[in-house]
C-alpha positions in Angstrom: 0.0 0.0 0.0 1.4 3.3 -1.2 1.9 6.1 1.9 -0.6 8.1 1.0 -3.4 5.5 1.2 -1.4 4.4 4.4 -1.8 7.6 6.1 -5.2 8.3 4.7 -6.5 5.4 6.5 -4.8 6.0 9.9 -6.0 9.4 9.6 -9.9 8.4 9.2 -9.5 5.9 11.8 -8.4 8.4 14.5 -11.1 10.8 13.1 -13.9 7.6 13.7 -12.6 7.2 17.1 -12.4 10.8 17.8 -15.3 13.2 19.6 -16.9 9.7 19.7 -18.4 10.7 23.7 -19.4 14.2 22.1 -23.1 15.1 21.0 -24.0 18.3 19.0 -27.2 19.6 18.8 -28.2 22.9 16.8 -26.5 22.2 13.4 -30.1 21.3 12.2 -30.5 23.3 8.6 -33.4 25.6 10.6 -30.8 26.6 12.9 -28.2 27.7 10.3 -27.6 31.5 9.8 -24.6 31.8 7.6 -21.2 30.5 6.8 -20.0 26.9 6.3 -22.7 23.9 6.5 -21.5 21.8 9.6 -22.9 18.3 10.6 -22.0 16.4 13.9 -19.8 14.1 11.4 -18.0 17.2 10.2 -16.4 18.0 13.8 -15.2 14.7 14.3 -11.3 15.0 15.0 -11.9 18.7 14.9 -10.7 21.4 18.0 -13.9 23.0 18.1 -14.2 26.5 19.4 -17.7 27.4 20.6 -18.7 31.6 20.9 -21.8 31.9 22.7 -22.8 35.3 21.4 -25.8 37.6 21.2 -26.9 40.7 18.2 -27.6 42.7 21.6 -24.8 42.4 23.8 -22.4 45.1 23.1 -19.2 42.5 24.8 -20.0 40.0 23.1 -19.8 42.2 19.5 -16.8 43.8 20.9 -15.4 39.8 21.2 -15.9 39.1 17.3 -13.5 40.6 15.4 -11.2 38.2 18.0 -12.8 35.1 17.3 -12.8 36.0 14.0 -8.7 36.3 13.8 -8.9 32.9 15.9 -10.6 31.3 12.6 -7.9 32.8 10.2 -5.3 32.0 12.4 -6.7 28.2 13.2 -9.0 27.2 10.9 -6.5 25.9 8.2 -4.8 23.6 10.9 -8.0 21.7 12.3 -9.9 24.4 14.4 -13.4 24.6 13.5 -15.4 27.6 14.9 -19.0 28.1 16.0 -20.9 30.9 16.5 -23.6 30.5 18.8 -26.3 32.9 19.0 -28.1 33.1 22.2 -30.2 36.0 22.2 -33.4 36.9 20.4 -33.2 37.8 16.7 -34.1 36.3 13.6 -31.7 34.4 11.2 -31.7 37.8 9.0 -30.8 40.0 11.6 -27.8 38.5 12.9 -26.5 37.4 9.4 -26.7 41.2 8.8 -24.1 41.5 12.0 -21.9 39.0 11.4 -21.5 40.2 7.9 -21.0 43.3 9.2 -18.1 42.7 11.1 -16.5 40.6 8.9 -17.6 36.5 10.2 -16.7 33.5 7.6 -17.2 30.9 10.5 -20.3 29.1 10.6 -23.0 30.9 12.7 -26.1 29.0 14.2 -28.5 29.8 16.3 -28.3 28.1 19.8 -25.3 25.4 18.5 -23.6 23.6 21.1 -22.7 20.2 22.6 -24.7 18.4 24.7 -24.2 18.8 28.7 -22.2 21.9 27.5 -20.9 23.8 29.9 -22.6 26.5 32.4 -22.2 29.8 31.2 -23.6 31.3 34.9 -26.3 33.4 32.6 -23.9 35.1 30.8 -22.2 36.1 27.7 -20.2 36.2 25.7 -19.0 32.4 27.1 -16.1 30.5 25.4 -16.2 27.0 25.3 -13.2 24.4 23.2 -13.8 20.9 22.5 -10.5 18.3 21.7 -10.5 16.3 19.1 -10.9 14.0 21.6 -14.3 15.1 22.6 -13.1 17.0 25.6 -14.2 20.3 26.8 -10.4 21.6 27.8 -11.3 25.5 28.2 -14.6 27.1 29.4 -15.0 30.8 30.4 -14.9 34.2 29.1 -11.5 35.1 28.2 -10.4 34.7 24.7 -6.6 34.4 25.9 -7.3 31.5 27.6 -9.1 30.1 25.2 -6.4 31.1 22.5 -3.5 29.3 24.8 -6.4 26.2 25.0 -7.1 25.7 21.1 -3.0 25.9 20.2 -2.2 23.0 23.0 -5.6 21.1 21.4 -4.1 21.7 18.0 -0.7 20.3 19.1 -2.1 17.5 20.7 -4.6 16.3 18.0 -3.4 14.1 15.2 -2.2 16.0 12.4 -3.3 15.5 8.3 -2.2 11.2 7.7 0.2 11.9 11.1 -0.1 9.1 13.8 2.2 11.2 16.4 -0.5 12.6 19.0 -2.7 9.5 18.8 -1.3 7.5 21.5 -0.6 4.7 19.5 2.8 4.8 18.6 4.8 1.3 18.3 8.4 2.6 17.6 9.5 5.4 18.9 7.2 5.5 22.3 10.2 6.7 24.6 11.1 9.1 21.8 7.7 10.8 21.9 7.9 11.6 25.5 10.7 13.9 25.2 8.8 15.8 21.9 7.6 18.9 23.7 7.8 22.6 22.6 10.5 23.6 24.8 12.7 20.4 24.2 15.0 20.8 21.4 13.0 18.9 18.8 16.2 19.2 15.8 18.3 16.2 17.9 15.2 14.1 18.0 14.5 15.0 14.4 18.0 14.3 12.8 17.6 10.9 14.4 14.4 10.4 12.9 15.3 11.6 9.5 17.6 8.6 9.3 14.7 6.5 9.8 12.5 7.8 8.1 13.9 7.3 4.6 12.8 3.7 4.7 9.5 2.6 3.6 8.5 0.5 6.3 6.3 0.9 9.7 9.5 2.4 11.4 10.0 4.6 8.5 6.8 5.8 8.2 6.1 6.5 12.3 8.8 8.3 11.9 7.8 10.5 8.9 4.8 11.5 11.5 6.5 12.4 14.0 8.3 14.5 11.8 5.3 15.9 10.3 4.4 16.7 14.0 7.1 18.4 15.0 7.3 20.5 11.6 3.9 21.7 12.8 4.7 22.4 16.6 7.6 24.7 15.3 4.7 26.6 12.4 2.6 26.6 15.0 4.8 28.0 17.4 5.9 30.8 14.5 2.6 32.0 14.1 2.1 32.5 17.9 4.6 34.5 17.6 3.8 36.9 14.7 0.2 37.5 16.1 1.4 38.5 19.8 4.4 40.5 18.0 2.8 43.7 18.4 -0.6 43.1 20.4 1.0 40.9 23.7 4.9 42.1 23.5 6.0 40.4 26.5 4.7 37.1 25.7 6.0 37.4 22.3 9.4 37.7 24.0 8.8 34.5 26.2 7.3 32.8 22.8 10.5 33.4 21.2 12.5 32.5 23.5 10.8 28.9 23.8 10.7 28.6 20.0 14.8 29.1 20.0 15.6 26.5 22.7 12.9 24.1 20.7 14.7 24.8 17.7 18.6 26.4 17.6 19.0 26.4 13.8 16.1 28.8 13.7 17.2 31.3 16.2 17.9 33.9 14.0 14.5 34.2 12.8 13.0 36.2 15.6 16.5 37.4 16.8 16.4 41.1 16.0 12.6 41.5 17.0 14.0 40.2 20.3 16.2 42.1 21.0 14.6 45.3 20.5 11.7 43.9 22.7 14.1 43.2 25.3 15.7 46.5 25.3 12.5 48.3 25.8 12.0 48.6 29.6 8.1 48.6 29.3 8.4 45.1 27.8 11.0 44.0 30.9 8.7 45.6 33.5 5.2 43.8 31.5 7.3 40.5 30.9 7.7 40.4 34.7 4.0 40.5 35.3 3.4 37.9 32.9 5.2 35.6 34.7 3.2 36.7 37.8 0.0 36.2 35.7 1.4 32.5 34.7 1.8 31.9 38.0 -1.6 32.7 39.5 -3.5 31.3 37.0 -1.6 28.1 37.3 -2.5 28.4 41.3 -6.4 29.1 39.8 -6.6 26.3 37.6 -5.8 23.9 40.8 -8.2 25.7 42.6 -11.3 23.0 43.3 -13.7 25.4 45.8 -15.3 28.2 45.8 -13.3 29.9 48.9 -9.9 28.9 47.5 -11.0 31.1 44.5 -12.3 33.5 46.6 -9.1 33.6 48.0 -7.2 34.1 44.9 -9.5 36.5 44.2 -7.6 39.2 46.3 -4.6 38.0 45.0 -6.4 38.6 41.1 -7.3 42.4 42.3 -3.6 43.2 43.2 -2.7 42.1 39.9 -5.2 44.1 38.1 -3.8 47.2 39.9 -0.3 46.1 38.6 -1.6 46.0 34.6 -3.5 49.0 35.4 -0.3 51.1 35.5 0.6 49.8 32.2 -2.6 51.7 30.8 -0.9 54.5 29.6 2.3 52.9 28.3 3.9 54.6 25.6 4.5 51.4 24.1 1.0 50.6 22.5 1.1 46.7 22.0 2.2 46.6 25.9 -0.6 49.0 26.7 -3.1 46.3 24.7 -1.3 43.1 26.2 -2.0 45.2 30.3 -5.9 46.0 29.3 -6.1 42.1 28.0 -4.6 41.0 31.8 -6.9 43.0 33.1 -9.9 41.5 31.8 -9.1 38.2 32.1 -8.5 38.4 35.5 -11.9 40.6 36.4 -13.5 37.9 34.6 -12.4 35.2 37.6 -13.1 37.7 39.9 -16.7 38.1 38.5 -16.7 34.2 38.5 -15.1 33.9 42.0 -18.0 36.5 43.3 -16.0 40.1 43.9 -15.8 42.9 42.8 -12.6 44.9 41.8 -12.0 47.9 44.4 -12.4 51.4 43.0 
């Protein structure tokens, strides 16, 4: 069997079995409003991004041009995206909105997954489903959910690509050490070896090479979309992507520099590392008083981004106002309320 039908078939096989625990409900052709047709059998072995929305709910429009550039960025490398309205409004009125601002995602009214998650009442809500079938983000903060959709992406299989399926045969000890931050070229000249023959060994590897090639294009765009918009985590993206992968290091290594010789970026990359930190502590968090607690922790922080407001710097400036709405949003959750 040539490769092509090889990886063809391994790659429908992993689609069968993926999102096999997930139900959709609202794809129905009544529901539709615009953009691409979608069926249940459509999002299987898809990252699937969910944007509960609403024509009257000025946050939620303010959110769209986002999601939007979440679609451009994702959709050619297995996201799928699904705009879910959840107000009132007839299929012509919010067609007329989404074309207004721009949407080519599919847009349906009240599309979701079955047992989705709570959104408390509110939107807009986030929501990403694995390929797997697995919600892995919910909430209200499109960074998170942006951080949530490119670990998903990594993780998923990629096109005729067995690495990321948990099934590897050959190379199982190998595939523990391939992680963006490891440098992926030693494992990869070993792999090239093997991967010129034309046999199950040669061909696992060719997938894991596949794999990697699209951790480091992954990792690339990252960093060209948080270049000017997030400064300071472009600087830690960059970084990471030269310790993943030396021979490459002088791709990003002027923009480095000149973002590491600007104090607002030193001062903001700080912070970030604070933010990374607490939010690690808030994922762990199980009750609702632990939150609460972190909470006060989340209100000092928002102080901290606040003096950022008026950097001169404008992309630090954007990347501070984005901190501080990601972390009012778990105070909201958590039940307080920012000082004045």
């Amino acid at each position: 069997m040539k490769l092509a039908k090889i990886m063809a078939a391994a790659l429908a096989a992993a689609a069968a079995a993926a999102n096999a625990d997930v139900a959709w409900k609202g794809l129905e052709k009544a529901n539709h409003v615009c953009g691409p047709v979608l069926t249940p059998e459509s999002l299987k072995g898809k990252v699937v991004l969910v944007d509960e929305w609403g024509i009257h709910c000025g946050p939620c429009l303010r959110l769209l041009p986002a999601i939007q550039k979440l679609h451009s960025t994702w959709g050619g490398k297995g996201l799928v995206v699904i705009g879910s309205h959840r107000q009132g409004g007839d299929a012509k009125a919010v067609a007329d909105v989404a074309k207004k601002v721009g949407i080519t995602y599919s847009v349906y009214q009240h599309a979701g997954i079955e047992g989705e998650p709570s959104n408390g009442g509110g939107i807009p809500f986030l929501y990403v489903v694995s390929h797997k079938g697995e919600v892995v983000y919910s909430g209200r903060s499109e960074r998170e959910a942006t951080g949530a959709i490119a670990n998903a992406i990594s993780d998923a299989p990629s096109k005729g690509a067995a690495f990321g399926s948990g099934e590897l045969k050959f190379y199982k000890q190998l595939a523990r050490r391939i992680a963006y931050g490891n440098n992926l070229e030693a494992a990869a000249a070993r792999l090239k070896i093997d991967a010129k023959a034309d046999t199950p060994k040669g061909r696992e590897a060719a997938a894991i090479l596949e794999s990697i090639e699209r951790i480091r294009t992954d990792a690339a765009a990252r960093i060209a979309d948080c270049k000017t918009s997030a400064p300071a985590k472009a600087v830690a993206e960059m970084e990471m992507y030269a310790r993943t992968f030396p021979s490459r290091r002088a791709e990003f290594a002027k923009d480095l520099s000149a973002l590491k010789a600007n104090r607002e970026v030193q001062q903001m990359a700080i912070l970030e590392k604070r933010i990374d930190a607490f939010n690690a502590r808030w994922e762990k968090a199980k009750s609702a008083s632990q939150k609460k607690s972190l909470a006060r922790e989340a209100e000092n922080l928002v102080k901290q981004a606040a003096r950022f407001s008026n950097a001169k710097d404008a992309g630090v400036a954007a990347e501070a106002a984005g901190i501080e709405s990601a972390l009012k949003e778990k105070m909201a959750e958590a039940g307080a309320k920012p000082a004045k």
